[in-house]
Each structure stands twice: as structure tokens, then as C-alpha cells.
N, CA and C of each residue as an Amber inpcrd file, in Angstrom:
protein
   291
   8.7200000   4.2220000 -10.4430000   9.7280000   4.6730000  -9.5010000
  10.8600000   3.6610000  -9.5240000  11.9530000   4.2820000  -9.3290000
  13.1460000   3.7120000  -9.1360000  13.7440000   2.8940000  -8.0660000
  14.1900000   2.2900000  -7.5720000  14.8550000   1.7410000  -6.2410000
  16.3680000   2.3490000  -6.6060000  17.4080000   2.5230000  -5.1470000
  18.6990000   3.1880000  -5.2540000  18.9330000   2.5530000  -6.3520000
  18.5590000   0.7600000  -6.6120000  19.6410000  -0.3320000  -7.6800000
  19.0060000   0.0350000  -8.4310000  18.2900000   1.0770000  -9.4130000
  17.6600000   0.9120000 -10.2300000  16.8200000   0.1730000 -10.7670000
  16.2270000  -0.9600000  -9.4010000  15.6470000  -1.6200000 -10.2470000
  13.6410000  -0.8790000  -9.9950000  12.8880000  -1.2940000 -10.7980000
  11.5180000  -0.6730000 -10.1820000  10.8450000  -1.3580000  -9.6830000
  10.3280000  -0.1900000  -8.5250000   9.4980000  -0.8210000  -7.2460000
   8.2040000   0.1170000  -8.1730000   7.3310000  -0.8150000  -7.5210000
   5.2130000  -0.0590000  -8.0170000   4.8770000  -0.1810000  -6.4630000
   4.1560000   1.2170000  -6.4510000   3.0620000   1.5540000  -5.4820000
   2.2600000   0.1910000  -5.5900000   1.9880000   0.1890000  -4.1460000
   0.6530000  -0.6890000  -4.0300000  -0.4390000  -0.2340000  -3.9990000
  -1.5150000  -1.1850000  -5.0890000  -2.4710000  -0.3440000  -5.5130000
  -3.6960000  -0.4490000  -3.9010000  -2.8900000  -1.5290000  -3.3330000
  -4.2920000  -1.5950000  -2.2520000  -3.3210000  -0.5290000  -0.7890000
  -2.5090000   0.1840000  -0.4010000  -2.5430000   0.9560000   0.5740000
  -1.5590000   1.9710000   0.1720000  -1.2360000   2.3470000  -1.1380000
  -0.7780000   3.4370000  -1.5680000   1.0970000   3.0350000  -1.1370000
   1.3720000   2.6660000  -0.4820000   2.6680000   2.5000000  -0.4890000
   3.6480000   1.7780000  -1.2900000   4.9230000   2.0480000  -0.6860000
   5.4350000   1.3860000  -2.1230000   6.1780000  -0.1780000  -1.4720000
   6.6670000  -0.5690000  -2.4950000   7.2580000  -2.5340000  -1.9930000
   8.2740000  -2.2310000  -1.3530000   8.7690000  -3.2960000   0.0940000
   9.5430000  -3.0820000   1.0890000  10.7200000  -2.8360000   0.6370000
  10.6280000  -3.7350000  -0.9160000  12.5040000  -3.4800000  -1.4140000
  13.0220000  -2.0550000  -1.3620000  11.7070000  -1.3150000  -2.2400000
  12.2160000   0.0720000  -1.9220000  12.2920000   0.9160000  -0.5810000
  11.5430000   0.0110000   0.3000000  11.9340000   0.8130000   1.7060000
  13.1620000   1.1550000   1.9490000  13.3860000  -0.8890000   2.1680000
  14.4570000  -0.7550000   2.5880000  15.7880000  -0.2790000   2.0580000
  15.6130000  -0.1920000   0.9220000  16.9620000  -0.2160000   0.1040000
  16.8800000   1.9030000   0.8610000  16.0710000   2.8250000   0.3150000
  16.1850000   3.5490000   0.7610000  16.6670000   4.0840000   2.1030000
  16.5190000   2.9210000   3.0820000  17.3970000   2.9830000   4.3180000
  18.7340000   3.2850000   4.5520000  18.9460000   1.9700000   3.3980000
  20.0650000   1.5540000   3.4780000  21.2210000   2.7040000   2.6690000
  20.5380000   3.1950000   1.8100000  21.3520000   4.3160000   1.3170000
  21.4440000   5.2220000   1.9310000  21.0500000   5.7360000   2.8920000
  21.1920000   7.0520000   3.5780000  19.7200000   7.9260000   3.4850000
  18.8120000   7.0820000   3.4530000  17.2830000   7.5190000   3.3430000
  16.8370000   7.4300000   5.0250000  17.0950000   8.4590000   6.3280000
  16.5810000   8.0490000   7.2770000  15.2760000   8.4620000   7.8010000
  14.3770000   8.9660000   6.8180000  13.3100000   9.4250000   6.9870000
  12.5910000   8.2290000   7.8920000  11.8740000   9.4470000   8.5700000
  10.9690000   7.9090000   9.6750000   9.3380000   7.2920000   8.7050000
   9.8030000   6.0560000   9.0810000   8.3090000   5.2240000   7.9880000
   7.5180000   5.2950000   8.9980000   6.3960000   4.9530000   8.5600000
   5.1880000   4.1840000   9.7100000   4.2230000   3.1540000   8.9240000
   4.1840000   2.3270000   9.9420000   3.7140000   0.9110000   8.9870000
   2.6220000   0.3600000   9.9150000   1.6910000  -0.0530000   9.2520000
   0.5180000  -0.6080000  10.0320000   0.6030000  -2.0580000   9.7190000
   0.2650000  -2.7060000  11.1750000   0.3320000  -4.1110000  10.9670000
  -1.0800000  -4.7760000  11.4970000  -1.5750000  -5.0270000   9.7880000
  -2.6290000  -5.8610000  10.0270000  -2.7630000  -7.1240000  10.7120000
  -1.9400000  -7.4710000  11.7580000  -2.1900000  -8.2300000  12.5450000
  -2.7790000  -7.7450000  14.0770000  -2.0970000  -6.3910000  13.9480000
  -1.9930000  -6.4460000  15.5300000  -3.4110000  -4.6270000  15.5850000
  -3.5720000  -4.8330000  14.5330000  -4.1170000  -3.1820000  14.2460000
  -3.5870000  -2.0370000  14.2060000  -2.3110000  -2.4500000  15.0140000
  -0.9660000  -1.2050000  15.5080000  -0.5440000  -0.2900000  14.5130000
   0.2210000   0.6640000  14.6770000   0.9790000   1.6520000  13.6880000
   2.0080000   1.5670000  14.4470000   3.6370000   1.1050000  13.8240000
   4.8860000   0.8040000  14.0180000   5.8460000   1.7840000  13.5900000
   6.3260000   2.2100000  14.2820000   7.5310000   3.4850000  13.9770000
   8.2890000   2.1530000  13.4020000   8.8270000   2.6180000  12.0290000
   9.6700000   1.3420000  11.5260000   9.2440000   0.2090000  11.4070000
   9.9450000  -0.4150000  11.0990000   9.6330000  -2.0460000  10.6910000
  10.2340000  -2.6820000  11.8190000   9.0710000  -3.1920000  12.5120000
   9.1530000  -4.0560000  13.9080000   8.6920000  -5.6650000  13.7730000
   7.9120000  -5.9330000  12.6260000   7.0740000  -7.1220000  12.4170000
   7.8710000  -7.6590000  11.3980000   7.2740000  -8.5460000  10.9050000
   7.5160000  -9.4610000   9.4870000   7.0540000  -8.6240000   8.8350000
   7.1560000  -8.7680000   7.2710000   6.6900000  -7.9570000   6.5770000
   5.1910000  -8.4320000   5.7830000   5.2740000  -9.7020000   5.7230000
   4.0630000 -10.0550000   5.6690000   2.5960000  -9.6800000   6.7550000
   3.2470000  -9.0710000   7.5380000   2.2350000  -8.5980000   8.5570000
   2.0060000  -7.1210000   8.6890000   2.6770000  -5.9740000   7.5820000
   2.5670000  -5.0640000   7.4350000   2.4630000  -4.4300000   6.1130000
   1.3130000  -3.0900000   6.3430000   1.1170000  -2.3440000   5.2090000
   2.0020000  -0.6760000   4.9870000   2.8070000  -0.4120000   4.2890000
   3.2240000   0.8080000   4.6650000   4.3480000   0.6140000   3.2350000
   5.2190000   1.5070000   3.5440000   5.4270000   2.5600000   4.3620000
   4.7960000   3.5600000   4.4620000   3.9670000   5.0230000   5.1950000
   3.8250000   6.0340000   5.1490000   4.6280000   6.8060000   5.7970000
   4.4870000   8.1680000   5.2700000   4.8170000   9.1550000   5.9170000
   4.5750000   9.5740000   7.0400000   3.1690000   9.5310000   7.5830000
   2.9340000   9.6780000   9.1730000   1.9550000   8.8620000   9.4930000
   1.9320000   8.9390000  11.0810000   1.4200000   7.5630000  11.6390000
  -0.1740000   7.8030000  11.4870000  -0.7140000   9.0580000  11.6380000
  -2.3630000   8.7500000  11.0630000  -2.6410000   7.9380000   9.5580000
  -1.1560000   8.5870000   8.7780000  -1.7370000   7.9010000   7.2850000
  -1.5950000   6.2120000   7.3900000  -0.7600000   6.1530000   8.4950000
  -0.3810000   4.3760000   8.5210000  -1.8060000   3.7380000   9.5000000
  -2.5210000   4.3640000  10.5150000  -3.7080000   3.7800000  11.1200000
  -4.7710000   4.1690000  10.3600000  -4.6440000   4.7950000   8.9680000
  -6.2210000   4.3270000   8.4220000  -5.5500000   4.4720000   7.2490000
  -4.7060000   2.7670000   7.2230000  -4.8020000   2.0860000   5.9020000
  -5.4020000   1.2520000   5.7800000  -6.0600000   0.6920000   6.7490000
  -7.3390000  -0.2260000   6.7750000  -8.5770000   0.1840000   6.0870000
  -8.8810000   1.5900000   5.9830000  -9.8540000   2.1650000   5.6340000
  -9.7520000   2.3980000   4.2110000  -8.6080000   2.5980000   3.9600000
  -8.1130000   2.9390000   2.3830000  -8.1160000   1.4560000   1.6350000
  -7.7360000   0.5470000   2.4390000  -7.5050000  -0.6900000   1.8990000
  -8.9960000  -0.9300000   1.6800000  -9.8440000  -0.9030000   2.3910000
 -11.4550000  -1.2730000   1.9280000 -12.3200000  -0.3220000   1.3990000
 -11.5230000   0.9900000   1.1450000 -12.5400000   2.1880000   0.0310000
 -11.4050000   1.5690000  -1.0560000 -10.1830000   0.8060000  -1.5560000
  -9.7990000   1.0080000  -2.8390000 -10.4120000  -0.3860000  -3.2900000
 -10.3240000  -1.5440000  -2.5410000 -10.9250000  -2.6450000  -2.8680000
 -12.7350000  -2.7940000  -3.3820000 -13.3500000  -1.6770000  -2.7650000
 -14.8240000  -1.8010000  -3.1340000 -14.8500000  -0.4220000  -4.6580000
 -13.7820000  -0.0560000  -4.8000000 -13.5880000   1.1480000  -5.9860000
 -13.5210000   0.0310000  -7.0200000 -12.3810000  -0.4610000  -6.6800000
 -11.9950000  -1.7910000  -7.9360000 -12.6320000  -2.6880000  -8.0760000
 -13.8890000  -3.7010000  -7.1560000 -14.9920000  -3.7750000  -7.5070000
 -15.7620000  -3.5730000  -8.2250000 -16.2790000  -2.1840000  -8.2020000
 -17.5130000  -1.7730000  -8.9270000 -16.4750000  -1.1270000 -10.3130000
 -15.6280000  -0.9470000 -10.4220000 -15.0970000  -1.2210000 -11.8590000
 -14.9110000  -1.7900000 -12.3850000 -14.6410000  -3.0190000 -12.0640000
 -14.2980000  -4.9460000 -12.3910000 -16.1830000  -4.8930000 -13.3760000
 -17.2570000  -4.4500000 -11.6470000 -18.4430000  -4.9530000 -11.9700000
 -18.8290000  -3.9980000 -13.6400000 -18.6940000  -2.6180000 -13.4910000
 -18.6840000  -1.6380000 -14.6160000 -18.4650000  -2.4080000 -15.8340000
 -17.2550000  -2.6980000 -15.8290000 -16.1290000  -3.3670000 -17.3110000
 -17.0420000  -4.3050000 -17.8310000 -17.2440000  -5.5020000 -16.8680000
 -18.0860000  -6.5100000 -16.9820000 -19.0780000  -6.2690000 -17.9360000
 -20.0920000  -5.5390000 -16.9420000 -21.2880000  -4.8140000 -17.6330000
 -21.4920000  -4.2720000 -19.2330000 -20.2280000  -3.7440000 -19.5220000
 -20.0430000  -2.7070000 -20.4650000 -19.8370000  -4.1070000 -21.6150000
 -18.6290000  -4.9910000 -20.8970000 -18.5290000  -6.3060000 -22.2780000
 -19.4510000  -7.0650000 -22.6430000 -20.2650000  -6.7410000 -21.7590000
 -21.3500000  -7.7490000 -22.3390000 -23.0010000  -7.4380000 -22.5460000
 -22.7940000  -5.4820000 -22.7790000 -23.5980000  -4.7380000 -23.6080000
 -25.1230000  -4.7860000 -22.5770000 -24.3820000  -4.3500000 -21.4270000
 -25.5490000  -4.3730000 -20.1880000 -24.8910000  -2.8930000 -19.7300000
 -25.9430000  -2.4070000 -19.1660000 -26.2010000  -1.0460000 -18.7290000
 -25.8320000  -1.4350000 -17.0060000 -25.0600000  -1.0090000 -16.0260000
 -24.1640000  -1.0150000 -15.1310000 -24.9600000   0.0580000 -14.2710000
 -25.6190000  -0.2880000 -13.2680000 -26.3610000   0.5350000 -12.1490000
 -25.1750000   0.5810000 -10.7930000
């Protein structure tokens, strides 16, 4: 994906959203769609960006998808796990339970 500057923003692989540059830059162009951002500090879901950004996961589209990115964040982290563990397995000619 693109940012307005062309430059590319990547989805995050741990809560599906994409990097703030592209939030914001999308703001800033005339993008006023409403975000919702969960801030793993406070557990909250934030209409907009109210926190630091280090203290938030998002952007989503709506505020249920932004209060269970916690949940997504720990079903994609234990996915990538047991594929890490898989790969492992496989390089070194072991059978992967």
C-alpha cells in the first residue's frame, strides 16, 4: 500500500492495521473517515488518536474491531509461533506435532 507521498506503509502483521504514517497522512489529505484505536495501556478503544502512539494499536474501522485487538494480537502471535516452531522442525528433519 501506498501513503498520499507515495511512500509505502505495511500492515501490521500483529493487529492488522496499518503504520500511523499512513493514518495520518490520510487525514491530512482529506481522508476523514473515523479510526478507532485501542490503547494497550489503558485497555480503552479511542475515537481517534488521543494517546501517544506508542500506546496504541489501530487504526480500525470500528470500535469492536479496535477492542479485540488484544485478542487478535495473541491468536496471531501464538499462529507465528507454531510456524517459527513448524519451520524449525521441518530444518532439522523432525516431524512437528
Amino acid at each position: 500500500m501506498l501513503s498520499s507521498l507515495g511512500r509505502k506503509c505495511e500492515q501490521c502483521r500483529v493487529c492488522g492495521g496499518f503504520s500511523v504514517h499512513h493514518a495520518s497522512m490520510g487525514y491530512m489529505f482529506g481522508n476523514k473517515k473515523t479510526q478507532y484505536w485501542y490503547n494497550t495501556r489503558t485497555g480503552e478503544v479511542e475515537q481517534g488518536k488521543q494517546s501517544p502512539a506508542h500506546e496504541l494499536l489501530g487504526p480500525f474501522d470500528t470500535a469492536d474491531q479496535a477492542l479485540h485487538a488484544d485478542e487478535r494480537l495473541r491468536a496471531n502471535a501464538q499462529e507465528w509461533a507454531e510456524d517459527d516452531a513448524r519451520e524449525e522442525a521441518e530444518r532439522n528433519g523432525e516431524q512437528y506435532e
